[in-house]
Each structure stands twice: as structure tokens, then as C-alpha cells.
N, C-alpha and C positions, 0 to 999 in steps of 0.2 A: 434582538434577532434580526440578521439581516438577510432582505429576499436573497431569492435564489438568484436572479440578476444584479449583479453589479454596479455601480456607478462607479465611475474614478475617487472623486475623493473617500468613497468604500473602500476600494481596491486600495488606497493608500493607507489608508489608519489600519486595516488588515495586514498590510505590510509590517509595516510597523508594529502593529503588539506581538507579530510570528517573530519577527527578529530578536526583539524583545525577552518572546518565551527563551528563546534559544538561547540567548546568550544568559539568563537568566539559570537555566537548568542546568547550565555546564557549571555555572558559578557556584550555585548552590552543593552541586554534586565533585566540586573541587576538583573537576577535572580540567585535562590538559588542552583539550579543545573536542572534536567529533568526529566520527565518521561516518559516511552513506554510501550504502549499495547503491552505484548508477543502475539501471539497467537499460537505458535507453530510451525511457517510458515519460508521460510528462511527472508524474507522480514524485519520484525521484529525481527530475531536472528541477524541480520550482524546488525543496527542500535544501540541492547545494545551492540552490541560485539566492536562498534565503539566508543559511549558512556562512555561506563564504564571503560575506558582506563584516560579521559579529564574532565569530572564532575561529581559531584553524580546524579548519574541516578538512579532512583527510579522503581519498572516493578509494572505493574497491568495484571495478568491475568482474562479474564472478557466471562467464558466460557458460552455458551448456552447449557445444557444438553442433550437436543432431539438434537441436531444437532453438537455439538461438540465435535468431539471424544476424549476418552478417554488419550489416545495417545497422539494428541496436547494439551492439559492439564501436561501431562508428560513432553513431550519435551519443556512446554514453563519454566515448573518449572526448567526445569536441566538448562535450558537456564541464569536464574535471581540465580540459582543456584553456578552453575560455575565461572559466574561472580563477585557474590557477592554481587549481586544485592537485597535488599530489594523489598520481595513484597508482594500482596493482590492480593490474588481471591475473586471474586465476580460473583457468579452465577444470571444471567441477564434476570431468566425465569418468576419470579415475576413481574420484571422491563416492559418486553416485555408483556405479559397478563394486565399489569393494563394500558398500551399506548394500547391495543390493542382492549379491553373494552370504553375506554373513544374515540378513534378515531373509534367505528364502525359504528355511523352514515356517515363518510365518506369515511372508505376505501371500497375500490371497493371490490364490492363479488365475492366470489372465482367461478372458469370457473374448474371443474372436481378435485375441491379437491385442486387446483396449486396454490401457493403464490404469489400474486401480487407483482410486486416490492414494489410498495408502502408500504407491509408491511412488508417485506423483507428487507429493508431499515430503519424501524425502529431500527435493531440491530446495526447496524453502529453509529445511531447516540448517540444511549443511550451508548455506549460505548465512543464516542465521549465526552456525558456528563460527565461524571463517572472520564473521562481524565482530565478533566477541574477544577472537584471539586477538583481532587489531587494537579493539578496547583496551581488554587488559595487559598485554603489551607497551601503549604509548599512553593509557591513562585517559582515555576516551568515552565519552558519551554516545553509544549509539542512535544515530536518529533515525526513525520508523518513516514511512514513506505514505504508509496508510490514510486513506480519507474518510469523511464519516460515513458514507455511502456505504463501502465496504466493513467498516465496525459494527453499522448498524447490524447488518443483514447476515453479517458471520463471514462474507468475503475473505477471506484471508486463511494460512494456517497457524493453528495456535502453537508458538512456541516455534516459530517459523519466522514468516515477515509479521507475524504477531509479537514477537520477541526482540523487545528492543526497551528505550530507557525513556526514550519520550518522541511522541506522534506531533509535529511542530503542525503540520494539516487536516490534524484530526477531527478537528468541528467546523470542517468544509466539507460541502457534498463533492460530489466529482464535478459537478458543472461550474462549480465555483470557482473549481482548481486548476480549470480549462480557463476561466478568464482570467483569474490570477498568475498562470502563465503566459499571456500574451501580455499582462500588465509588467511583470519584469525582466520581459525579451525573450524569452524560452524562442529557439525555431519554429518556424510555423510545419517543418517537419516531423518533428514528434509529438505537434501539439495535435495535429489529425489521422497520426498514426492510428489504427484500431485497436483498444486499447489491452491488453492480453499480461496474465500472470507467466503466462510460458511456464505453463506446465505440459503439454505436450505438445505435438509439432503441431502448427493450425491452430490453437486453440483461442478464441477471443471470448474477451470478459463479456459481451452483451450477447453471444451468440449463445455463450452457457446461461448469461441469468436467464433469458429469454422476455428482456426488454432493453429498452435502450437507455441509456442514465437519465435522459432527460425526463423521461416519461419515472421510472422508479425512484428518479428525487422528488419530484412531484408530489408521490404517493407519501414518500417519507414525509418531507415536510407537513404535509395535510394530519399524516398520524400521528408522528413522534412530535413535531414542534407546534403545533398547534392544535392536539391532541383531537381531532376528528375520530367520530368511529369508522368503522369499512365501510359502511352503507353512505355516511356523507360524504367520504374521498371517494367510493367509486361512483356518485352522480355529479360530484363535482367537477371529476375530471373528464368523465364519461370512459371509465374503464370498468370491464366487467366486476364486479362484487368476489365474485370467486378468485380472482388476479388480486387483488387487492386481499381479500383474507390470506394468501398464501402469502407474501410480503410480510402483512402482521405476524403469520404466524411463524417467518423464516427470522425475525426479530424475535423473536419470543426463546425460541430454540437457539438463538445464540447467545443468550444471556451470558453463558456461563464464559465465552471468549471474550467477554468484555471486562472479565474482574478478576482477581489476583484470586490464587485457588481458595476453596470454601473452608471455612474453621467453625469444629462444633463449639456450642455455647456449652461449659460447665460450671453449674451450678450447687 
């Protein structure tokens, strides 16, 4: 288990078994090489930047215009840029309005204007799709973008940026994935961007968990890897107990996004 800090030769042998995985899973899955959602984020820079070293990796940027800055548009381009990477933009505001049309008999009506998740979550998944048509199309591996931070804790949508063939940084917390990207050149621009699903306009990933990664990797680590209860992580870290059992219990409750659907036993 490696701390949550880094060392270089860390950061290298870490390189190396992700690249590894990757070219590994394409091989095994006899496909044609991969492709990754950029979205401008560091999340999705370190995976092409891991990628496009091992197989042909392919990028889709798949922006929302009301909600996705102009910016992450840029940085996701410099991104598939740099590397070499072939890609397609596809603006998803069509896409989103006509699911949004056809599901209004079911999704829940808006409370002061606010985005339900539920429709909120549609962006996830149609980009999801989108990833899949390039798949099966060219014979592709989708690679997932996801970190363990966000597996743990149910961060993500299932069947969304949950839906993918294999998570190359998946048993990286986020803090780890922040030095893992300065270890293989990522800008130092998106690597201090705040760091947000863009699910709606404004929206940042630490502003909704309501702590900052460093402090809820912390709490993980303490629980999940070195299996502490709430009462030893929250004196350890000196975070309230009540913080700390919410965490346990927001892991607990996402169990079921972490595994391939439930099959009864017959006997």
C-alpha cells in the first residue's frame, strides 16, 4: 500500500504498472487500441497521457456549452493535442434537450429553478454513449477516468463515467492523481483547476462533497486501507466523528456502484 504522498521512484513504478495495465487490457480484450473522454480535468489528462504512450488511444471531447467552459474545451484540445492523439468534439446540447423532452413525463420537476440529479446525470450518460459508439465502431477499449476517491464514496454516475471497460487510476485517491500528474507533465493549468463533474453551471466536486480531497482521502485511507473505525479516524485526524461516520456510511451506500449487477443464488 502506498502512502498517500508520493516519492519519485513511487511515482515511477506507478507509471509503469498503469501503462502496463493498459496495454494489457486492450490486449487481453483483442481490441484495436482505446478511447478517453478528455474533459479538461486533470483526471482524464493523466489517463491519455498514460495511454498514448502503450496503444492508440483515440480522445472524444463531448463539451456542453451552457455549462462547459470554454477553457476546458481548450485544455482538453491541447491535451489530445500534445499527445497526438486523434479526436472529435461533439457538442451534447442537442443530445441532452431531445433525452430531456422524451424523459419529461418522468423526471422530477425542478424545486427553485435547481437541476435534479436525475437530469443532471443524463450528461454522464450520453457521453457515456457517445464513448461506446467510438468503441464499437473502431474496436476500442473504453478507458474510465475515475479515481478511488470517487469509487469509494459513489462519486460518479453509474452507468455514466461509471461505464467504461477498465479504470487505469482507479486505486489512486485523487491526491495521488494530482502528483501523478505533475510526475508525467500534465499543465500546471488543469492540474489546479477546481476540480468539478460539470454537472451544472458552477458546480465543484469539493464544494458538493463538502470537504476537500485531502482531508476525505485521509479519512479513506484511515478506514478503507488500513481499516480503522470512525472513532480512531476522527481522533486521528482530529475531524468530527459525525464527519467521519457520514464518509463510512456514504461508502457503504455505494456498494452496489462498485460491482457488476446482483445475481440470485439457485439452489
Amino acid at each position: 500500500m502506498y502512502p498517500l504522498s508520493l516519492n519519485e521512484p513511487a511515482l515511477a513504478e506507478i507509471t509503469r504498472q498503469l501503462k502496463n495495465f493498459i496495454q494489457g487490457s486492450v490486449r487481453s480484450a483483442r481490441a484495436k487500441g482505446a478511447v478517453v473522454a478528455l474533459s479538461g480535468g486533470v483526471d482524464s489528462s493523466v489517463v491519455a497521457a498514460l495511454a498514448h504512450d502503450v496503444v492508440d488511444t483515440k480522445a472524444l471531447i463531448l463539451p456542453e456549452t451552457a455549462v462547459t467552459s470554454a477553457q476546458d474545451v481548450l485544455d482538453a484540445t491541447s491535451i489530445a493535442e500534445v499527445y497526438g492523439l486523434p479526436f472529435t468534439v461533439i457538442e451534447i446540447n442537442d443530445l441532452i434537450d431531445c433525452f430531456k423532452e422524451a424523459a419529461r413525463p418522468i423526471l422530477p420537476v425542478r424545486m427553485n429553478g435547481q437541476v435534479s440529479i436525475a437530469e443532471a446525470n443524463l450528461k454522464p450518460r450520453i457521453r457515456m454513449t457517445l464513448s461506446y459508439v467510438t468503441s464499437n465502431a473502431d474496436l476500442r477499449l473504453v478507458l474510465g477516468t475515475g479515481n478511488k476517491t470517487e469509487l469509494l464514496i459513489g462519486y460518479f454516475t453509474k452507468y455514466g463515467d461509471g461505464g467504461v471497460d477498465a479504470l487505469p487510476i482507479g486505486s489512486l485517491y485523487k491526491t495521488q492523481v494530482f502528483q501523478l500528474a505533475r510526475y508525467v507533465g500534465i499543465p500546471d493549468r488543469i492540474i489546479s483547476k477546481a476540480p468539478s463533474a460539470g454537472l451544472w453551471l458552477g458546480q465543484t466536486d469539493e464544494e458538493e462533497l463538502g470537504l476537500s480531497y485531502d482531508v476525505l482521502d485521509r479519512i479513506l485511507l484511515e478506514l478503507i486501507d488500513k481499516e480503522k473505525t470512525v472513532k480512531e479516524t476522527a481522533k486521528l485526524l482530529d475531524v468530527e466523528p459525525k464527519r467521519v461516520q457520514e464518509i463510512s456510511d456514504q461508502v457503504l451506500r455505494a456498494k452496489h456502484k462498485r460491482h457488476t449487477p446482483l445475481l440470485p443464488t439457485i439452489t
